[in-house]
MARTIDREN-295319 format. One record per residue (C-alpha): residue number from 1; x, y, z. Coordinates in steps of 0.2 Angstrom, whole numbers, plus 5000, padded with zeros to 4 digits. Example, Ala and Ser with C-alpha at 12.3 -4.5 7.8 and 13.67 -1.06 7.14 Angstrom:
+-----+------+------+------+
| num |    x |    y |    z |
+-----+------+------+------+
|   1 | 5062 | 4978 | 5039 |
|   2 | 5068 | 4995 | 5036 |
+-----+------+------+------+
***
This chain:
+-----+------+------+------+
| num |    x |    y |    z |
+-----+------+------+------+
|   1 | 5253 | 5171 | 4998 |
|   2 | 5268 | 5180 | 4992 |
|   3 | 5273 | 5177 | 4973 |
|   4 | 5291 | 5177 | 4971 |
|   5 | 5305 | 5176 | 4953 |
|   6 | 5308 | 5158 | 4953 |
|   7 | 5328 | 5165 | 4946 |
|   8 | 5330 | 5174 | 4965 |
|   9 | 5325 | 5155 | 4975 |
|  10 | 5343 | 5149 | 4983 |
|  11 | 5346 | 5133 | 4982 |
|  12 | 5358 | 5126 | 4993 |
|  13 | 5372 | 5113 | 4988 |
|  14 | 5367 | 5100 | 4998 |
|  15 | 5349 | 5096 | 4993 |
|  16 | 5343 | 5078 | 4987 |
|  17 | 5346 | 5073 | 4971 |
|  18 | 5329 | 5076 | 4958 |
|  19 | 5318 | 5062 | 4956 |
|  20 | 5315 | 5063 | 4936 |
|  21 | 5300 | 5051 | 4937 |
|  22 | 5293 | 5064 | 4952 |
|  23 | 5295 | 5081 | 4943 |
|  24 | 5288 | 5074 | 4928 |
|  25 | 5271 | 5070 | 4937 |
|  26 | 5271 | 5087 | 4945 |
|  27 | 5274 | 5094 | 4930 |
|  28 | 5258 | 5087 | 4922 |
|  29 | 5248 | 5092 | 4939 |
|  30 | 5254 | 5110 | 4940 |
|  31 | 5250 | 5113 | 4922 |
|  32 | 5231 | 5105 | 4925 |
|  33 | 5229 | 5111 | 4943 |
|  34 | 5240 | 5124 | 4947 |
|  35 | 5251 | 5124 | 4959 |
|  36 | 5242 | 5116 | 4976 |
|  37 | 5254 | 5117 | 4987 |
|  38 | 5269 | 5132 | 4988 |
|  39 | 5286 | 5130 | 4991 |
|  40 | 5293 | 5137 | 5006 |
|  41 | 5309 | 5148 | 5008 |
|  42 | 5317 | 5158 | 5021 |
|  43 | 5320 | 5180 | 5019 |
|  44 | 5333 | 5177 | 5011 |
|  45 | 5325 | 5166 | 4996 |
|  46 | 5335 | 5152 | 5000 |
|  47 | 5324 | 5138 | 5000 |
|  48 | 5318 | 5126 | 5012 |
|  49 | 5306 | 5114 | 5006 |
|  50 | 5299 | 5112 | 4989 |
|  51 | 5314 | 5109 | 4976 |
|  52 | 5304 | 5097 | 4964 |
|  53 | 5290 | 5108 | 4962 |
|  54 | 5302 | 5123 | 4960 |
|  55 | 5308 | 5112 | 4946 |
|  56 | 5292 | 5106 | 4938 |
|  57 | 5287 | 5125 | 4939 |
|  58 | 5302 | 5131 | 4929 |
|  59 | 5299 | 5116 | 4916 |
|  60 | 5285 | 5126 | 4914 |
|  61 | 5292 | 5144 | 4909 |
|  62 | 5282 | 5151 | 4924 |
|  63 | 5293 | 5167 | 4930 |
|  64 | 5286 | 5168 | 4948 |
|  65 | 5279 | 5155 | 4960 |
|  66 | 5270 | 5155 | 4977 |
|  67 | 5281 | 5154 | 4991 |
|  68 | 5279 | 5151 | 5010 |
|  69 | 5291 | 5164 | 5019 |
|  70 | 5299 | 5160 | 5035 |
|  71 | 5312 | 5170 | 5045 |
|  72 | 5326 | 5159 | 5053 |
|  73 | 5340 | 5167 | 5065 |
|  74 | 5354 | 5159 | 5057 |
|  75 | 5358 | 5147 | 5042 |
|  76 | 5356 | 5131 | 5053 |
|  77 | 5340 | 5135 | 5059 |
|  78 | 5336 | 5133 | 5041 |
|  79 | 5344 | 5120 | 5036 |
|  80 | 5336 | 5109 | 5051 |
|  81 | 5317 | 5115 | 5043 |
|  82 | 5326 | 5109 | 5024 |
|  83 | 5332 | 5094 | 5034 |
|  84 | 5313 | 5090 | 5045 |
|  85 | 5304 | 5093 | 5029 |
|  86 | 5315 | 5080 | 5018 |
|  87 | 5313 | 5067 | 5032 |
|  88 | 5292 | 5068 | 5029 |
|  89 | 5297 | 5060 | 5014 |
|  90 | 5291 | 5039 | 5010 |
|  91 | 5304 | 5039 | 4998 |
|  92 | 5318 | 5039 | 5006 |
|  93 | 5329 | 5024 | 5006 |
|  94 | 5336 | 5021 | 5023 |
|  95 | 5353 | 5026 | 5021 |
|  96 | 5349 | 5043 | 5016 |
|  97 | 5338 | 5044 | 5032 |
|  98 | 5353 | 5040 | 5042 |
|  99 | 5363 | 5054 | 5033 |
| 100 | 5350 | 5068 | 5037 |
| 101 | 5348 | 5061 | 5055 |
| 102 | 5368 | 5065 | 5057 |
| 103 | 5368 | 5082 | 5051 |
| 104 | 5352 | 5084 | 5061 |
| 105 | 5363 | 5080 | 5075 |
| 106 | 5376 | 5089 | 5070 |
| 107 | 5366 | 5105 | 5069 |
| 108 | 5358 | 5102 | 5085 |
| 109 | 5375 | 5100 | 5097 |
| 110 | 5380 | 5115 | 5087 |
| 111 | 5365 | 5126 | 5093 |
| 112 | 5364 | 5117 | 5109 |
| 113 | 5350 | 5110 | 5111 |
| 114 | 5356 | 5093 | 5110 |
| 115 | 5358 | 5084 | 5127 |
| 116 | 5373 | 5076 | 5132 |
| 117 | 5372 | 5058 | 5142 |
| 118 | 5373 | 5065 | 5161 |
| 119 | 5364 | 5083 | 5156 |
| 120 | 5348 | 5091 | 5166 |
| 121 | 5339 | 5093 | 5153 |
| 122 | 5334 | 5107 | 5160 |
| 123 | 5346 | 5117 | 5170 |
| 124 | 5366 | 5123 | 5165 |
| 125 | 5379 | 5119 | 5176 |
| 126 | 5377 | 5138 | 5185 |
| 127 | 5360 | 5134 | 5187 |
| 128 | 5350 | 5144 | 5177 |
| 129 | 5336 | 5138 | 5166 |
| 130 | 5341 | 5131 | 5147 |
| 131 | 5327 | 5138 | 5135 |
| 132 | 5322 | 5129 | 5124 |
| 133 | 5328 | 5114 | 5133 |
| 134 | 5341 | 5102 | 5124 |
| 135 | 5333 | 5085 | 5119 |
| 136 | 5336 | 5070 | 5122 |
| 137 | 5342 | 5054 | 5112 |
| 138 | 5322 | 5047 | 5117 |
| 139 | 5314 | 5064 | 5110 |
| 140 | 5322 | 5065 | 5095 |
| 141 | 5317 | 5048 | 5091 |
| 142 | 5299 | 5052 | 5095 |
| 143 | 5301 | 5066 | 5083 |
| 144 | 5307 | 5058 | 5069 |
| 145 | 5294 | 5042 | 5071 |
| 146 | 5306 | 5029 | 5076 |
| 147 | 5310 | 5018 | 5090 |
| 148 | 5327 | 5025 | 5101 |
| 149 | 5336 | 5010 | 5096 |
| 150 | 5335 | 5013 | 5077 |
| 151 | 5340 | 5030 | 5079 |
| 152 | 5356 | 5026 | 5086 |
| 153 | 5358 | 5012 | 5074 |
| 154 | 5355 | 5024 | 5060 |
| 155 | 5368 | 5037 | 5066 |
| 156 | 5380 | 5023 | 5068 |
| 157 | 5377 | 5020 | 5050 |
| 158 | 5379 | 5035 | 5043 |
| 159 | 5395 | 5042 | 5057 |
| 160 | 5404 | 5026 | 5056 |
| 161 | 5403 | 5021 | 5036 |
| 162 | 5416 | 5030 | 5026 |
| 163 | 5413 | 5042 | 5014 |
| 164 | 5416 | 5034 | 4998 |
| 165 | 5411 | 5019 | 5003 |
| 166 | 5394 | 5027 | 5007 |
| 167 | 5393 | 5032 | 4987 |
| 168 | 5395 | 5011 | 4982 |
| 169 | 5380 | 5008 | 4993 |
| 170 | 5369 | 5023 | 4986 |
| 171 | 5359 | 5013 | 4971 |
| 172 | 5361 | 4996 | 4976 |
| 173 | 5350 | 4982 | 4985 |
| 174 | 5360 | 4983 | 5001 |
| 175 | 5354 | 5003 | 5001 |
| 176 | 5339 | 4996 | 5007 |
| 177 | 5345 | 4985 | 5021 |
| 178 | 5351 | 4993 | 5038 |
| 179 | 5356 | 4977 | 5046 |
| 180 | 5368 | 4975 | 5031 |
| 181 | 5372 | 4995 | 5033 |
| 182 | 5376 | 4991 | 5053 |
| 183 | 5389 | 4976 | 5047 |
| 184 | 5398 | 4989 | 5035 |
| 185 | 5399 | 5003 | 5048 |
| 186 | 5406 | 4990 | 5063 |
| 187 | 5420 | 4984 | 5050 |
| 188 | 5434 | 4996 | 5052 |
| 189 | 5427 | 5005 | 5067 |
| 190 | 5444 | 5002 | 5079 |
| 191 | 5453 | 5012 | 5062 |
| 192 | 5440 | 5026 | 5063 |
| 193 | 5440 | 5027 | 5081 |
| 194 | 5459 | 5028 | 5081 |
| 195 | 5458 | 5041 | 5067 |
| 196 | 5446 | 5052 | 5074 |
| 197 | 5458 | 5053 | 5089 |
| 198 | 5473 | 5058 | 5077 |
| 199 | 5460 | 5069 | 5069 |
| 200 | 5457 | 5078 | 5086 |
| 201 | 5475 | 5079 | 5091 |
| 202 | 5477 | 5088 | 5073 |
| 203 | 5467 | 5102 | 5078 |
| 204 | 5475 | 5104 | 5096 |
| 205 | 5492 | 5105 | 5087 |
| 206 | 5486 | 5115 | 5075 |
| 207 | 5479 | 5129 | 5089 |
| 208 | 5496 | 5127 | 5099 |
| 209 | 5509 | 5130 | 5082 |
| 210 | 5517 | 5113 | 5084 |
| 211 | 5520 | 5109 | 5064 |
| 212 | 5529 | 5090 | 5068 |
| 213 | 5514 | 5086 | 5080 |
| 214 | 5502 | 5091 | 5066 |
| 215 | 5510 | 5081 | 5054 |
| 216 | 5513 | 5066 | 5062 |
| 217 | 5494 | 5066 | 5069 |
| 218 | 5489 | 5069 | 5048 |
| 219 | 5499 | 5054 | 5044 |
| 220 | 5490 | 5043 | 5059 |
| 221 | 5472 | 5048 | 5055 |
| 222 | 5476 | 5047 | 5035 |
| 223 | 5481 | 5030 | 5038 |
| 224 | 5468 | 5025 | 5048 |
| 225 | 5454 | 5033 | 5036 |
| 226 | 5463 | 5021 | 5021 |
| 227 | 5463 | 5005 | 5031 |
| 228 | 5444 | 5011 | 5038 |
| 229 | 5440 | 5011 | 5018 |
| 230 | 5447 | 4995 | 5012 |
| 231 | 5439 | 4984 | 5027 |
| 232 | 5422 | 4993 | 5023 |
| 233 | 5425 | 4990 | 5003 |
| 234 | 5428 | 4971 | 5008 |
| 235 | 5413 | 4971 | 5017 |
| 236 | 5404 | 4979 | 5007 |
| 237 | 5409 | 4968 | 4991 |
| 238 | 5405 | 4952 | 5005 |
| 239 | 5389 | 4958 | 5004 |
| 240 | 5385 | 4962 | 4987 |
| 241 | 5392 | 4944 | 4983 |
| 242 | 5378 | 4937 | 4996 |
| 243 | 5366 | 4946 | 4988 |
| 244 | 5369 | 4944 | 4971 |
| 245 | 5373 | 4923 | 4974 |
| 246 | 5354 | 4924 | 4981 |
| 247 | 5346 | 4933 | 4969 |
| 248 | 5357 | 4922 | 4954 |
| 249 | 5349 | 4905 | 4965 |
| 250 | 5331 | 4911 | 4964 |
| 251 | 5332 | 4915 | 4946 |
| 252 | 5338 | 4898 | 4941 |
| 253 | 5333 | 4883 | 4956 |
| 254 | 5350 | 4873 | 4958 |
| 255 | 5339 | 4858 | 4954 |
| 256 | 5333 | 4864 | 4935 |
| 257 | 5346 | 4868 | 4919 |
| 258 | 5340 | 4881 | 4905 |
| 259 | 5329 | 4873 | 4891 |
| 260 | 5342 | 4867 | 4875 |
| 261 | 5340 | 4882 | 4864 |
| 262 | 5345 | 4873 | 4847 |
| 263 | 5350 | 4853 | 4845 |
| 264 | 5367 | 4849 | 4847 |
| 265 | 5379 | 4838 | 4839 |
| 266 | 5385 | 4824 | 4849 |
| 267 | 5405 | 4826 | 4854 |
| 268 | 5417 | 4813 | 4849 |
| 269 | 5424 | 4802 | 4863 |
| 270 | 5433 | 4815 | 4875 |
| 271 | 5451 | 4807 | 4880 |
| 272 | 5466 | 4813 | 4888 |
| 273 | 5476 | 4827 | 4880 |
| 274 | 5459 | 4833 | 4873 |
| 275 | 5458 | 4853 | 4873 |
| 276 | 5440 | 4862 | 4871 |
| 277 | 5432 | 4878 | 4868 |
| 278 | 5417 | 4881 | 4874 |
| 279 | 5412 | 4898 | 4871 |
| 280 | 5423 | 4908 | 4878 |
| 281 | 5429 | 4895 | 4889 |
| 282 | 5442 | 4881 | 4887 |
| 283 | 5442 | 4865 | 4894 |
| 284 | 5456 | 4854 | 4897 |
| 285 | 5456 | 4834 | 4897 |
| 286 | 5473 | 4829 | 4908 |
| 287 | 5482 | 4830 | 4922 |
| 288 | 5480 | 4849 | 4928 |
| 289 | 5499 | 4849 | 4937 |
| 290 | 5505 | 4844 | 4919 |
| 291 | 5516 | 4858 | 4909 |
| 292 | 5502 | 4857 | 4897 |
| 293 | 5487 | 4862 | 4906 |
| 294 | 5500 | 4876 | 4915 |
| 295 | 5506 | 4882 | 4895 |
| 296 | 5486 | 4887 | 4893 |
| 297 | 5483 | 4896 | 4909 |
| 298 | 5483 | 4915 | 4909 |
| 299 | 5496 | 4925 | 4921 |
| 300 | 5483 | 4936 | 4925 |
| 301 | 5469 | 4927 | 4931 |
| 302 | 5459 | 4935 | 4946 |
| 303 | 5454 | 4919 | 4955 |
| 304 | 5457 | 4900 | 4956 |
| 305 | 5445 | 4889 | 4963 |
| 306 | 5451 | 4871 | 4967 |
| 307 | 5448 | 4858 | 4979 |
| 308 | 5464 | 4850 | 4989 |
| 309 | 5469 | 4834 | 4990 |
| 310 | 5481 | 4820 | 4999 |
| 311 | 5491 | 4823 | 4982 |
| 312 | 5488 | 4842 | 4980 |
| 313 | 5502 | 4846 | 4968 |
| 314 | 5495 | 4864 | 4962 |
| 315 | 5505 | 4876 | 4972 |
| 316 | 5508 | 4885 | 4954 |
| 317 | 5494 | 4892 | 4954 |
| 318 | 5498 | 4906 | 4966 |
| 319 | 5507 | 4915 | 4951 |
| 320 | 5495 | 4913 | 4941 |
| 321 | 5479 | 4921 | 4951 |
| 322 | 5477 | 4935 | 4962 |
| 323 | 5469 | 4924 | 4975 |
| 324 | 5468 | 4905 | 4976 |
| 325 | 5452 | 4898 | 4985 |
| 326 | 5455 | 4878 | 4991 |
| 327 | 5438 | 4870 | 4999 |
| 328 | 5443 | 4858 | 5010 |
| 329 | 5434 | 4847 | 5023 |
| 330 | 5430 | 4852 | 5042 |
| 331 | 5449 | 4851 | 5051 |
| 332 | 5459 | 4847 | 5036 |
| 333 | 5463 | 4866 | 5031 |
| 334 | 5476 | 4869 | 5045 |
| 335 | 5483 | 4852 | 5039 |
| 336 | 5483 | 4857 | 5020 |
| 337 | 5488 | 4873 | 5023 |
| 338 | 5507 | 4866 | 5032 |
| 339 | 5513 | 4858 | 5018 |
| 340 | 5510 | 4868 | 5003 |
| 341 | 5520 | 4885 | 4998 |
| 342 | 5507 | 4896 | 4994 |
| 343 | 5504 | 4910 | 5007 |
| 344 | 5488 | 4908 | 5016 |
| 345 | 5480 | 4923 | 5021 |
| 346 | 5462 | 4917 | 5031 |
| 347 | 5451 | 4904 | 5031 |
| 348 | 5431 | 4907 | 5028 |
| 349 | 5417 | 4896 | 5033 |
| 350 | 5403 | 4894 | 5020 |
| 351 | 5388 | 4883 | 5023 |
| 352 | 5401 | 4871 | 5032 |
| 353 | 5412 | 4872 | 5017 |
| 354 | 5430 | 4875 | 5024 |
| 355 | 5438 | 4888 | 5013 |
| 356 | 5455 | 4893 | 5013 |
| 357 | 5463 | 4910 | 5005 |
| 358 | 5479 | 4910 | 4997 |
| 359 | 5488 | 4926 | 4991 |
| 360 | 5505 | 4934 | 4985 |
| 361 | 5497 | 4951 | 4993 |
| 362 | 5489 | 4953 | 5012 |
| 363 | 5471 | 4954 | 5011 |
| 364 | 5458 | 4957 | 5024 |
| 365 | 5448 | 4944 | 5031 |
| 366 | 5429 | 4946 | 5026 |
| 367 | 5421 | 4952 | 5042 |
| 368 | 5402 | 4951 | 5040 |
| 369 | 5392 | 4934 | 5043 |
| 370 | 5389 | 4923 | 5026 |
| 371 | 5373 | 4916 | 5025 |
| 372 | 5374 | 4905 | 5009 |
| 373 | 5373 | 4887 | 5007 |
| 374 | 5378 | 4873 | 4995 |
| 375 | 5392 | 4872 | 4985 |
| 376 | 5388 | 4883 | 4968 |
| 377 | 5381 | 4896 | 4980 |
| 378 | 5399 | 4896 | 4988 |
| 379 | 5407 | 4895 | 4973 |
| 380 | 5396 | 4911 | 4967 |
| 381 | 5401 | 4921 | 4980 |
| 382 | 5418 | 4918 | 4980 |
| 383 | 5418 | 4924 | 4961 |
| 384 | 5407 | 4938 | 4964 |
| 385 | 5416 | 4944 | 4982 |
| 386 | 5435 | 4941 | 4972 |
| 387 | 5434 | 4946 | 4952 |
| 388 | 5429 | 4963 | 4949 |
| 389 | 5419 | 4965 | 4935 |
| 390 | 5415 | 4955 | 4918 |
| 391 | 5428 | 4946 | 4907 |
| 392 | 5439 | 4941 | 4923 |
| 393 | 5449 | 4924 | 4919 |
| 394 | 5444 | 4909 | 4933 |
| 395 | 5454 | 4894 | 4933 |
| 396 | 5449 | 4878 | 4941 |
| 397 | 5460 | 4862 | 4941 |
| 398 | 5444 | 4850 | 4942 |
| 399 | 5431 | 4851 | 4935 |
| 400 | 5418 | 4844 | 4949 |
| 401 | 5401 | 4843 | 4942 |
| 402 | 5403 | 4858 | 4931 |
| 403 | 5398 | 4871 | 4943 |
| 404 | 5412 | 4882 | 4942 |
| 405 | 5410 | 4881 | 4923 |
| 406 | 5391 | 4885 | 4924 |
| 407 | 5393 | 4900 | 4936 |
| 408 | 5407 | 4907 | 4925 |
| 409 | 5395 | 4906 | 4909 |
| 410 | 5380 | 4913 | 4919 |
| 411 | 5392 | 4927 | 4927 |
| 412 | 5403 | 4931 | 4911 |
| 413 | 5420 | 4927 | 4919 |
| 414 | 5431 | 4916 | 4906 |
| 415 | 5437 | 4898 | 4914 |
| 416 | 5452 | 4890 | 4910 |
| 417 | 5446 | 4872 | 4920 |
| 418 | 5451 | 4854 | 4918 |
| 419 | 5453 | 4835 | 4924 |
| 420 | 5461 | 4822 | 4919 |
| 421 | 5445 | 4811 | 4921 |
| 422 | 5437 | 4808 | 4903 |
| 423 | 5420 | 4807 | 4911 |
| 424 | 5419 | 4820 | 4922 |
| 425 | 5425 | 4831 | 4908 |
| 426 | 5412 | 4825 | 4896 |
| 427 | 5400 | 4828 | 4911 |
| 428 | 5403 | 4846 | 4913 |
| 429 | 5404 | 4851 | 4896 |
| 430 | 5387 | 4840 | 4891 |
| 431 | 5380 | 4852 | 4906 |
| 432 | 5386 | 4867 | 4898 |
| 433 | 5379 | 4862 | 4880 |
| 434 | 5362 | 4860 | 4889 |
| 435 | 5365 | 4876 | 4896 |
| 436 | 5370 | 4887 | 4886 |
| 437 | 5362 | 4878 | 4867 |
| 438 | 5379 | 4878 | 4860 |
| 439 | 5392 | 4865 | 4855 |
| 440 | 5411 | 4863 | 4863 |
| 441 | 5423 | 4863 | 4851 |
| 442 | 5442 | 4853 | 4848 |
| 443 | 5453 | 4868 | 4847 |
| 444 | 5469 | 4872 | 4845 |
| 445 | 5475 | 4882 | 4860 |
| 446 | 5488 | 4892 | 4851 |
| 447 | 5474 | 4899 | 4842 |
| 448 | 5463 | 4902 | 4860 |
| 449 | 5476 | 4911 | 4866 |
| 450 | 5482 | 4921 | 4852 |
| 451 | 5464 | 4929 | 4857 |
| 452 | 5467 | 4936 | 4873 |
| 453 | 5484 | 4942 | 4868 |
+-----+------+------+------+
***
């Protein structure tokens, strides 16, 4: 077995990322044992398999390693043995699979030896015999240990899902979830369709010297690729709020409230005009239409959450959040939605909870299937799917049961909520006590504000 310089081994730009945890383990073995097991390359030291014991090796200090040589014909004969040999691999998380299948394809219909639907697999059109013979769809699959349907699937996924947004997945829980995966790749799919035509059309004008054609066609498909991208990002946050709404509901059972951390000092009785801190919250007791509950409300909230009514005066709160969310009964939304001024953008349908969307700016309906159910686990998801990170202002003009308030403590978002009930008020707030240990507060709001200025 040929010994070879570690400092001459190629390694090419597109390799998996190291797993530290894996290299670390080798490390110990190959100090202990040796190395069991050589890397491979091809003649011209680029290598092929084996980049975590290369890595482990060099840890090490060692000069030279062992090396399986193999001679390829061309770079993409290589690159498919790189490609076969990362696909052994348990580790892999499904998306990544999907990625190596499509260049694996790619290579393939490059080289040809990958049969189009139609082909004789074994014959050209002149008639001569095709050596090796292209394979199909069925043999690939066999190769690769999957089923033919899950091969296709997976190319779908990594073709149809859009660059970037393939980077959000990489990492998270949905990296392991090719039904999830599948939804993201459909969303958007008449946009990359329709810019891998103009895509096409670029190269043919390109090859004929027609400089107006190429540019109009640059604009189509770059316009395309951008509106492929924000319905993928939509659904791609839908999901994430699904997921992390689950996960947040098997954490903490609906039914049970965090243990009281320390005792807590009875409230005086809560009346109208009252005005609360609760952490980083504030509570308002009164009517949430009034000029004062509007004087504490930020301009830049990222959502509002309220319910509508017969006598739904709240239409101000378009200009004060990015997106207003109203719940409403089954049939009612259509009817709600005539005789206010807010612009409605799409209704959602959450574990029979009729949801209608409101919004200065268009937005993109939510595409993928929600399977949630109950009202804090909508309420979750609207948070999660429509504030972007931690510290983002909620306001909700009635305080329910205190679920919005809860979600917003457990999530981090700061809410601006209210009623003009004095019970339901003290409810919610009692709840939070319970919740968080701590003790609401009379404030002055100037003072509040003055915080976030």
């Amino acid at each position: 077995m040929p010994r070879i310089a570690i400092d001459k081994i190629k390694i090419g730009v597109n390799r998996r990322p190291l797993n530290g945890e894996k290299v670390k383990e080798l490390k110990e073995s190959i100090q202990a044992n040796g190395l069991l097991n050589p890397i491979t390359v091809d003649g011209n030291y680029n290598l092929i398999a084996g980049l975590h014991r290369l890595t482990a090796c060099q840890m090490l200090g060692l000069e030279e390693i062992e090396c399986n040589v193999i001679n390829y014909e061309d770079t993409e004969q290589a690159r498919l043995a790189e490609i076969d040999e990362n696909l052994i691999r348990n580790e892999l998380e499904p998306l990544e699979r999907h990625e190596l299948w499509l260049e694996r394809e790619q290579i393939l219909q490059k080289l040809g030896l990958r049969a189009k639907p139609g082909d004789n697999q074994y014959t050209a059109k002149g008639g001569e015999t095709v050596a090796p013979p292209p394979k199909t769809t069925r043999e690939i699959a066999k190769q690769t240990g999957y089923s033919e349907r899950t091969l296709q699937q997976g190319l779908q996924i990594a073709k149809g899902i859009h660059p970037d947004i393939k980077q959000l997945i990489k990492g998270t829980p949905i990296a392991k979830s090719t039904t999830v995966q599948l939804e993201i790749a459909r969303a958007g799919s008449k946009e990359r369709n329709l810019a891998e035509q103009a895509e096409k059309a670029l190269r043919l004008a390109q090859i004929a010297g027609e400089q107006q054609e190429v540019e109009k066609q640059a604009k189509i498909a770059e316009q395309a690729r951008a509106k492929q991208k924000q319905l993928q990002l939509l659904a791609f946050k839908s999901a994430m709020a699904q997921k992390e709404t689950k996960s947040a509901t098997k954490k903490v059972p609906a039914s049970t409230e965090k243990p009281i951390l320390k005792t807590t000092i009875a409230l005086p009785q809560i009346k109208v005009g009252d005005e609360l801190i609760l952490g980083r919250h504030l509570v308002y007791c009164g009517d949430t239409s009034s000029k004062e509950f509007r004087q504490l409300l930020p301009s830049n909230a990222a959502l509002a959450i309220a319910c509508g009514s017969l006598t739904w005066n709240h239409d101000y709160l378009i200009d004060a959040a990015k997106v207003v969310a109203v719940m409403r009964r089954e049939g009612n939304i259509y009817e709600f939605c005539s005789r206010v001024r807010m612009p409605f953008q799409y209704e959602l349908i959450i574990s029979n909870v009729y949801v209608g969307i409101f919004s200065h700016q268009p937005r993109p309906k939510p595409q993928m299937p929600i399977n949630i159910e109950g009202v804090e686990e909508t309420i979750n998801y609207l948070i999660n799917l429509y504030t972007s990170h931690q510290d983002n202002f909620v306001i909700a003009p009635s305080i329910g049961d205190g679920e919005i308030l809860i979600i917003c403590e457990k999530m981090r978002r700061t809410c601006f909520i209210g009623d003009e009930n004095p019970e339901s008020v003290s409810r919610g707030i009692t709840r939070w006590e319970k919740w968080t240990g701590k003790q609401a507060q009379k404030t002055n709001s100037i003072i509040y504000l003055q915080s976030f200025s």
